[in-house]
C-alpha positions as CSV (number, residue, x, y, z in Angstrom):
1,X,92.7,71.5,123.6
2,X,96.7,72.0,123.8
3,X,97.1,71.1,119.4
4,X,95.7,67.7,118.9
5,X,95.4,67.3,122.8
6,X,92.3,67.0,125.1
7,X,93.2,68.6,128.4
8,X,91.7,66.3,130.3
9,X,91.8,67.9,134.3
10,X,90.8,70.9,132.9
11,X,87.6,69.1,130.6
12,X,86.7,67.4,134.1
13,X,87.0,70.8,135.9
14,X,84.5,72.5,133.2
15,X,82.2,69.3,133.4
16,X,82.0,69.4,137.1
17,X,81.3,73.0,137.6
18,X,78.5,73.2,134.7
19,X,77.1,70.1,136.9
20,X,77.3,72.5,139.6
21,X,75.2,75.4,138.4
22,X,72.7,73.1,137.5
23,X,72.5,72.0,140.6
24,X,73.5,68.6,140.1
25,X,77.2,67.9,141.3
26,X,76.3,63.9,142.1
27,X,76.2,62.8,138.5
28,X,79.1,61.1,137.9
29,X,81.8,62.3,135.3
30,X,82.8,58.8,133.9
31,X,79.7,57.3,133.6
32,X,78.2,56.8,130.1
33,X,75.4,59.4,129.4
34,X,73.4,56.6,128.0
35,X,73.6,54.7,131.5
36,X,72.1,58.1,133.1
37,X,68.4,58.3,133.2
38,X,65.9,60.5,131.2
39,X,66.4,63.5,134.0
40,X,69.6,62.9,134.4
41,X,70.7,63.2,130.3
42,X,68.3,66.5,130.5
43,X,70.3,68.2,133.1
44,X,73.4,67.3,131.4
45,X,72.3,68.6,128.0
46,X,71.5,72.0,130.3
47,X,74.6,71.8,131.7
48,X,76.3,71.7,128.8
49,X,75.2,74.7,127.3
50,X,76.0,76.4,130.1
51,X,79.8,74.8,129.9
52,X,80.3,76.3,126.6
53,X,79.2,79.6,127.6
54,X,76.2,80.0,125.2
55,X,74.9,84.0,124.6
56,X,71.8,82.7,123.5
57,X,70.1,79.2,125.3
58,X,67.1,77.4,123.7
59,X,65.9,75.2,126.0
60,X,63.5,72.5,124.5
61,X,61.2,71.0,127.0
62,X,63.6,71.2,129.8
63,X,61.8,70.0,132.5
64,X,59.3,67.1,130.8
65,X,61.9,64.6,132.9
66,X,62.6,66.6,135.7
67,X,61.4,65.7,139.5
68,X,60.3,69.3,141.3
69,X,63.4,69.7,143.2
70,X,65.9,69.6,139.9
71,X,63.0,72.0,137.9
72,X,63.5,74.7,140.5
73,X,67.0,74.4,140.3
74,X,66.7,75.0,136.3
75,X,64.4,78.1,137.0
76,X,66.6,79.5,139.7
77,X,69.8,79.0,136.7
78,X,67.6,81.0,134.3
79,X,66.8,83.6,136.1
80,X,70.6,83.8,136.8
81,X,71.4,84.0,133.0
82,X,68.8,86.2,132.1
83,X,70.3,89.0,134.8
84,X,73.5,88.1,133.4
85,X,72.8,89.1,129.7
86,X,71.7,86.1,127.8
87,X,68.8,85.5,125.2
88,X,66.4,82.4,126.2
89,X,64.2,80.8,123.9
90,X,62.1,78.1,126.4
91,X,59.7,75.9,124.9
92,X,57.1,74.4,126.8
93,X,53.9,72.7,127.2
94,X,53.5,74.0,130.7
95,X,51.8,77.1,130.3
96,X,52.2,78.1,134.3
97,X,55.9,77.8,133.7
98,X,55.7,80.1,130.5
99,X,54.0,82.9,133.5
100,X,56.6,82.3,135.6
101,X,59.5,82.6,133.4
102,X,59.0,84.6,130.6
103,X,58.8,88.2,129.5
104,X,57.3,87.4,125.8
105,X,55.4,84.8,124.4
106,X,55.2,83.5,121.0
107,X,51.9,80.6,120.1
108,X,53.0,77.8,117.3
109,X,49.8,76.2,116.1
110,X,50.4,73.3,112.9
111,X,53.3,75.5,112.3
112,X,52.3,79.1,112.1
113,X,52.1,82.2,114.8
114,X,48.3,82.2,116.1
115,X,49.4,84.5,118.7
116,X,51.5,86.4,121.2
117,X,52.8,88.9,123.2
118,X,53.8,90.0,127.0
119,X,53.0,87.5,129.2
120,X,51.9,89.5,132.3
121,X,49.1,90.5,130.1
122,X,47.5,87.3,129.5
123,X,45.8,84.4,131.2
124,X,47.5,80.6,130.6
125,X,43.6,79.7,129.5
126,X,44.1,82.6,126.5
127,X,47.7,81.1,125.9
128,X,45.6,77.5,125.5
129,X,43.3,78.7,123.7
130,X,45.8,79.8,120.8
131,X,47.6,76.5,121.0
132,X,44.2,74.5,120.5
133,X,42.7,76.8,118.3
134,X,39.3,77.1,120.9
135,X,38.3,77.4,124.6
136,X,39.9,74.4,126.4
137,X,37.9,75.1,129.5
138,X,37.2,71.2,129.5
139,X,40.6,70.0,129.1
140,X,40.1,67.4,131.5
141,X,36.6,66.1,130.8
142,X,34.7,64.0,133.4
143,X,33.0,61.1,131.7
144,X,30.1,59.6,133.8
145,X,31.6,56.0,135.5
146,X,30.9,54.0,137.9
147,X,33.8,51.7,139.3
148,X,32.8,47.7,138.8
149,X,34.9,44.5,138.7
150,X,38.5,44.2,140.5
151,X,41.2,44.2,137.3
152,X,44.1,44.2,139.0
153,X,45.0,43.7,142.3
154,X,48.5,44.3,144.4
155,X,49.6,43.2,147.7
156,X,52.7,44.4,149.4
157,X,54.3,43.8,145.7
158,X,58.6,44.4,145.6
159,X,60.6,44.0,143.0
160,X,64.5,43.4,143.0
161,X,65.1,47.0,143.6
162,X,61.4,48.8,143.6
163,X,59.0,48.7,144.5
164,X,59.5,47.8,148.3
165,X,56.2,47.9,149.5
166,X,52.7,48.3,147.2
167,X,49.5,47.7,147.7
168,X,47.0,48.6,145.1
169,X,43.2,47.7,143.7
170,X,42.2,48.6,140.3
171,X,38.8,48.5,139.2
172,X,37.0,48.4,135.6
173,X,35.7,52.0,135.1
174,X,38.3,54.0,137.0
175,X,41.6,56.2,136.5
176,X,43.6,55.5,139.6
177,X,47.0,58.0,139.0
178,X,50.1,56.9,140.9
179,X,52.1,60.7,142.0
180,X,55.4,60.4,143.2
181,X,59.4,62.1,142.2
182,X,61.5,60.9,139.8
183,X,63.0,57.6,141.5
184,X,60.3,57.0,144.0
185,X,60.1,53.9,141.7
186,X,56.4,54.1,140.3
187,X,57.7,52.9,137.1
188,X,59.4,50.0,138.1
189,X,55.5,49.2,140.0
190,X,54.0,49.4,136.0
191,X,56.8,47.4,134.5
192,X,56.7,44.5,137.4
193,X,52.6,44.6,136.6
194,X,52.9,44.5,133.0
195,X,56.2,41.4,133.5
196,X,59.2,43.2,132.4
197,X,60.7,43.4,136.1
198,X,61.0,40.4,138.3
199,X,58.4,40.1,141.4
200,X,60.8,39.3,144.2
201,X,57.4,39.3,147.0
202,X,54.0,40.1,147.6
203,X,50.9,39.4,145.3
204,X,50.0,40.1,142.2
205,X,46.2,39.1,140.4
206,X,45.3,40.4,137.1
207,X,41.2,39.3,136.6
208,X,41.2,36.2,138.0
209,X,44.9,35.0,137.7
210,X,47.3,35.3,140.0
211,X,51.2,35.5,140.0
212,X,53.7,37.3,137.9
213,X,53.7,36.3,133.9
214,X,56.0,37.7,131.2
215,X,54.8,40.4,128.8
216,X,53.0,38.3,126.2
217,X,51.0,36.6,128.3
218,X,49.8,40.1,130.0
219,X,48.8,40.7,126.5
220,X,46.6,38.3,126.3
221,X,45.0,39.1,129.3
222,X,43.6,42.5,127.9
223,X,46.6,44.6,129.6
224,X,48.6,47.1,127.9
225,X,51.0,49.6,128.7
226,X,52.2,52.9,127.4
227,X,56.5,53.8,128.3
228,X,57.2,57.0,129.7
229,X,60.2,56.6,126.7
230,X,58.6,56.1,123.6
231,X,61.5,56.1,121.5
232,X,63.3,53.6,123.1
233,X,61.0,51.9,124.4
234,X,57.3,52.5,123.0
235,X,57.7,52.4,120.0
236,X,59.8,50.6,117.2
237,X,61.1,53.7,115.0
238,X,62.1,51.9,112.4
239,X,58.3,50.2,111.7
240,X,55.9,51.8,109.9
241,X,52.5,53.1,111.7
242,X,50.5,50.6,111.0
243,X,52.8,48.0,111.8
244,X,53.1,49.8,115.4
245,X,50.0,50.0,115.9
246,X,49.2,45.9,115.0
247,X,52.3,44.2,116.4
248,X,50.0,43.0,119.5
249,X,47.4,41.1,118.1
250,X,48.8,40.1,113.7
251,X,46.4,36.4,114.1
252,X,43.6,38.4,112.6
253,X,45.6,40.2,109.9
254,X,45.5,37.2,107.2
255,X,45.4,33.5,106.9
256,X,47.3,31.3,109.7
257,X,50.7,33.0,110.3
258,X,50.7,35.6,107.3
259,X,49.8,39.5,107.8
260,X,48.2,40.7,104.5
261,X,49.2,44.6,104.4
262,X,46.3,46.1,103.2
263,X,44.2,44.3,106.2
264,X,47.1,45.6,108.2
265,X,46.6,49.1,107.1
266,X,42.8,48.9,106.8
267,X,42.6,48.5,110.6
268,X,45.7,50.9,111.6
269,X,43.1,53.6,109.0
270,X,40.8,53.0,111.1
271,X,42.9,53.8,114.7
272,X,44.2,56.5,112.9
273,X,40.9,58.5,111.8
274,X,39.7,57.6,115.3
275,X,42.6,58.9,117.8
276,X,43.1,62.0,115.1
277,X,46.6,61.0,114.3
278,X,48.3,63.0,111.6
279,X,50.3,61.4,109.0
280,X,50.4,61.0,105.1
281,X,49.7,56.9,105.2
282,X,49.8,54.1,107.4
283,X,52.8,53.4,105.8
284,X,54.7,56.0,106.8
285,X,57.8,55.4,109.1
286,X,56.6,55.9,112.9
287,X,60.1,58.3,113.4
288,X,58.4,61.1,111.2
289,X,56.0,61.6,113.1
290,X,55.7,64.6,116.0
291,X,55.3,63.0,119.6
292,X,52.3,63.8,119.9
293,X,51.2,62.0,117.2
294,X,53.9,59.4,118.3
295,X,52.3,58.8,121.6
296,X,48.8,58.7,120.0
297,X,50.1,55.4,117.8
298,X,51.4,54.1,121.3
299,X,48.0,54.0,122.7
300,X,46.0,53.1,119.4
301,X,48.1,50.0,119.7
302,X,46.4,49.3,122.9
303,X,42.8,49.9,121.4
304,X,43.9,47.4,118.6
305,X,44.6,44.6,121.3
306,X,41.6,44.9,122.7
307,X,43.0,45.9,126.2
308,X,41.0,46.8,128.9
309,X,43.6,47.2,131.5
310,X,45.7,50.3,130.7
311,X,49.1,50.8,132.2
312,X,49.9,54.8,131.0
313,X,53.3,56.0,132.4
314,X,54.0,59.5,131.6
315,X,51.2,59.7,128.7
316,X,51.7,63.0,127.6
317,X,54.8,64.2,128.6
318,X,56.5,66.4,125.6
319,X,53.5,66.9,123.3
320,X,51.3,70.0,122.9
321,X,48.0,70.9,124.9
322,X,46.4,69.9,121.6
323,X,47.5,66.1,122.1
324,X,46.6,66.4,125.6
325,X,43.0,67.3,125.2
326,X,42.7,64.5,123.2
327,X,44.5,62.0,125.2
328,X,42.0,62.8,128.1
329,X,39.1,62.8,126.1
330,X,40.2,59.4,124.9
331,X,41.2,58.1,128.7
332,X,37.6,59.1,129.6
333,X,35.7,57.6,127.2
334,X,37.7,54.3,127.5
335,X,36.9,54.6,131.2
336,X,33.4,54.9,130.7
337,X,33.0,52.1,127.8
338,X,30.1,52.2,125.4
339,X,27.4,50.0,126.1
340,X,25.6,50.6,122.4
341,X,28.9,49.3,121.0
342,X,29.5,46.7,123.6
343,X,32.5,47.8,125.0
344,X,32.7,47.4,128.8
345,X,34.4,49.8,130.7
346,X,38.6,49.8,131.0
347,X,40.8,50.1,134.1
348,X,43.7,52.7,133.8
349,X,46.6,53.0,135.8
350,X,48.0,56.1,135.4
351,X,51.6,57.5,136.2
352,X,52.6,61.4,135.5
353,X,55.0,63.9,137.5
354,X,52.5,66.6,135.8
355,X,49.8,67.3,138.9
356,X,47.3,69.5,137.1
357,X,46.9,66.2,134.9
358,X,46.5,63.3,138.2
359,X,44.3,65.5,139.7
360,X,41.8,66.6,136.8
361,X,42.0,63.5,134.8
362,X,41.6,60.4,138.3
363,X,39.3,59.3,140.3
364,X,41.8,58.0,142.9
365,X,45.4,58.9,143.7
366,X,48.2,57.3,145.6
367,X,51.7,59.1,146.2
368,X,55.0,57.3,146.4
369,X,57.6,57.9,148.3
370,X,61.3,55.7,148.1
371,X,59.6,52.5,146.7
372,X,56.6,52.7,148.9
373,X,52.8,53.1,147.9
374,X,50.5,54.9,150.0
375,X,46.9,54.2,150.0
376,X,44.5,55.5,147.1
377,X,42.5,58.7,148.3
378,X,39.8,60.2,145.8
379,X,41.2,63.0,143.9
380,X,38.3,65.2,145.9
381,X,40.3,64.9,149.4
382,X,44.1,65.8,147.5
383,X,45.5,69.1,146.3
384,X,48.5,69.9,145.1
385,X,49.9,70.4,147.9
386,X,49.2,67.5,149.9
387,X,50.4,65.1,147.3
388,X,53.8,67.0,147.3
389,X,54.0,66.7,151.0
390,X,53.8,62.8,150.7
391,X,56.0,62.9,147.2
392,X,58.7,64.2,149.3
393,X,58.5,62.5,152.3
394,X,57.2,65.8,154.6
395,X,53.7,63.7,155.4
């Protein structure tokens, strides 16, 4: 500032260059940051500690939004601070980039220190181990299943802007997990499935039914879906968790149109001893609680709906290995129903960016790349590798 004036060539000139070092000169200087997308408002949160000229960075999460390209960027700007003299404090749930990046490590677990110290001299299944509290040698459990009925069924599906081309089966008693970067458009495929994005071509059959039907109505037919944004999307902050948790199905919450609350919170009590989530009351507001906790409410709303088709986009992105473990227990379990209880097995769709997760938690995978699905391959023909090769285009 010149007194009470902005400098506005030499703001721009700051902006730009921060954008730079981040690797990101494209994102546009006028646009509103709320217009940007989730990796886009990351990087410019990076960027603009970097503008400022921070001595010591925290960085929250940073790459939870991030396609692979922009993470190594990120990495590559660390490692240029750190030589240059600055203190980093990076919190993460991705315990390979905690080996990669850091010197020291420090273990949170329910708000205390259960453990630390130099990270070359420890294994990420020690690190896990301190965040869970056991051995999380089974953190992707493999339920027995065995794939039955056609759920859902795609063919050559495009929406207005994505997807362009996609053709996909889903069957009760499978995880199929859709890889692909950020913009290759696999969650505009989940959101044209679940009705919130027009159907411009191709076919689309849920059961029995065919063509593309608004969000309520895929409600009613048993399919659910979990945003990759909970908190602008997934979840309505200002509620309370139980009133989350029933807003699908209130008809059996009282007589004709009214919703008695203490049947309301006898059946979100019930949800909530069941998917382990942690909170006071049902009454509590749904904003106070951690996301992983957050995201569990997302997905006991599902289970209260009675859904059987499961659309999960980004399920556990930004919540510990704790919440992980028992998201996966819970996607296998729902995957392989219970007969004694009578509950036939669910089809889940599955989106995540997080490759260790597709490949340990699906039966099938398909990759896409700019708006176009590739065929489903069992997860025992794909590495990590090979899924990146079609991610980006090089297969």
């Amino acid at each position: 500032t010149r007194g009470p004036l902005v400098r506005r060539r030499e703001l721009r000139a700051r902006a730009a260059a921060a954008l730079a070092e981040v690797g990101r000169p494209d994102v546009p200087l006028d646009v509103a940051a709320g217009r940007l997308s989730v990796a886009e408002q990351q990087l410019v949160e990076i960027a603009r500690s970097v503008a400022v000229g921070s001595r010591v960075l925290v960085l929250d999460e940073p790459t939870s939004s991030l396609a692979q390209q922009d993470v190594q960027r990120l990495f590559a700007l660390i490692r240029r601070l750190r030589a240059q003299g600055q203190a980093i404090i990076y919190i993460s749930h991705f315990l390979e980039e905690v080996k990669e990046l850091g010197d020291r490590f420090t273990v949170l677990r329910d708000g205390l220190v259960s453990g630390g110290g130099a990270v070359a001299d420890v294994a990420p299944a020690d690190i896990a181990a301190m965040m869970v509290g056991r051995q999380v040698d089974d953190l992707y459990p493999r339920s027995p299943r065995t794939p039955g009925e056609t759920v859902l069924e795609v063919r050559h599906l495009a929406g207005a802007a994505k997807p362009v081309d996609a053709s996909l089966t889903l069957r009760r008693g499978e995880v199929v997990g859709v890889a692909g970067i950020v913009g290759a458009g696999r969650t505009e495929l989940i959101r044209a499935v679940m009705g919130l994005d027009p159907v411009v071509g191709g076919e689309l059959r849920v059961a029995a039914l065919g063509g593309w039907q608004n969000p309520a109505i895929r409600w009613r037919q048993g399919v659910g879906l979990v945003s990759e944004d909970r908190k602008r999307e997934g979840l309505a902050l200002e509620l309370s968790i139980a009133e989350n948790i029933t807003l699908p199905r209130l008809e059996r919450l009282g007589p004709g149109r009214l919703v008695l609350p203490a049947a309301q919170q006898r059946a979100a009590r019930g949800l909530i001893d069941r998917l382990g989530i942690k909170c006071r009351s049902p009454r509590d507001p749904v904003a106070a609680l951690s996301g992983g906790n957050q995201q569990k409410v997302a997905l006991a709303r599902l289970l209260h709906a009675g859904c059987d088709v499961l659309l999960l986009d980004e399920p556990t992105r930004g919540i510990d290995v704790a919440a992980k473990a028992h998201i996966y227990r819970l996607i296998a379990h729902l995957a392989a129903g219970d007969a004694a209880a009578g509950r036939p097995p669910c089809a889940v769709l599955m989106i995540s960016s997080y490759l260790p997760e597709l490949l340990g938690v699906c039966d099938r995978i398909a990759v896409m790349y700019r708006g176009r699905l590739g065929p489903a391959a069992p997860v025992e023909q794909l590495d990590e590798h090979r899924i990146m090769l079609a991610a980006t285009g090089a297969a």
